[in-house]
N, C-alpha and C positions, 0 to 999 in steps of 0.2 A: 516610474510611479508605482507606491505599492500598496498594496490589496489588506483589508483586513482579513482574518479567517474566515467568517462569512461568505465576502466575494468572492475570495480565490475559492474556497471548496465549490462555491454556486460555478463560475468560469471551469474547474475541475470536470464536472459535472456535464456543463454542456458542452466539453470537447468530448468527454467519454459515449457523449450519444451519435454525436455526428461520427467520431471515429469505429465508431460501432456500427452502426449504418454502413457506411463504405466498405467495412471489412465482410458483413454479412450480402451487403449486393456486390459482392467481388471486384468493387471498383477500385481498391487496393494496391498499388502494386507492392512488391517482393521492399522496395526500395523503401515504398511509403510508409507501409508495416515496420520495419525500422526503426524510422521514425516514430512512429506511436509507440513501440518498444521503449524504445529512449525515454519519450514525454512520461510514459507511465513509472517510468523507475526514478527519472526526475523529481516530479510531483508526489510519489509518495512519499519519499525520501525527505524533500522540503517538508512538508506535512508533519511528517513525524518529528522531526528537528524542529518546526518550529512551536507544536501543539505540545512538548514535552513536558515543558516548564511553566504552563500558562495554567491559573485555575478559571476551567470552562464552565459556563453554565450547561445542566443538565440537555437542553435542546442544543446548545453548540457540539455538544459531546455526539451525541447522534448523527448531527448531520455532518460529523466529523465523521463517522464510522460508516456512514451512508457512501460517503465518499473514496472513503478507501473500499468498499465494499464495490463500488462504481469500478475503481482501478482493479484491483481484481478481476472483475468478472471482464475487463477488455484484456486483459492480461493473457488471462485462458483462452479466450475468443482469439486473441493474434493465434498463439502457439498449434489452437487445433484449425486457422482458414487453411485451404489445399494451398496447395505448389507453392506453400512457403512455409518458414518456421524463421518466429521471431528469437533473438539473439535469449539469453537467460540473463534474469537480471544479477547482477553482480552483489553478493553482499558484502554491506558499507563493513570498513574497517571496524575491528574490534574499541570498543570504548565511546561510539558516535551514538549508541542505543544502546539503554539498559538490557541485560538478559536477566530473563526471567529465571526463577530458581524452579527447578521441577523436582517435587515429591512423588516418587513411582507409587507410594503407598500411605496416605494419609492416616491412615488409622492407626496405623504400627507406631507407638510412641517412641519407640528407639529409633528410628528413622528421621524422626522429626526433631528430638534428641540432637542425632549428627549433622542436621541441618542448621540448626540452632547455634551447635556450637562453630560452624563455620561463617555465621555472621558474625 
């Protein structure tokens, strides 16, 4: 059965609080943490793949960002609970997500020049 963007970010959402919980009352184990490692590189991953191409309305857009905002901060939460360290998320192959183009100096019109002509 599949979820629209809505659902799944709201379901996102309230596994990041329960997984949050467990990890902050150390009821976690080493194995489960894992797990929620997994789920969270999972889920954004899906997220981002499938929100890429869609035109959002402004409150989907947010509670889009809310969500990966959500994965994140369980993200950091695994990595610093004691007597474990969750796995690093893996990044997806080249060509799966756009990379951003980065200007070290926006002002400098030669710079933007060389950018320019490498579009």
């Amino acid at each position: 059965m599949g979820l629209c963007v809505y659902h799944f970010t709201w379901s996102v959402e309230e596994a990041c609080v329960e997984m949050h919980r467990q990890v902050a009352l150390r009821k976690a184990t080493a194995e489960r943490r894992v797990e929620m490692a997994t789920y969270v590189g999972e889920c954004a991953l899906l997220l981002a793949r499938v929100t890429s191409n869609l035109c959002l309305s402004d409150d989907l857009k947010r509670r889009i960002l809310c969500t990966f905002l959500s994965l994140m901060n369980l993200k950091e939460n695994l990595e610093r609970a004691p007597n474990g360290h969750a796995p690093e998320l893996r990044v997806p192959e080249t060509g799966l997500l756009p990379t951003p183009a980065v200007v070290t100096d926006w002002r400098n019109s030669e710079s933007n020049a060389n950018l320019r002509s490498q579009v």
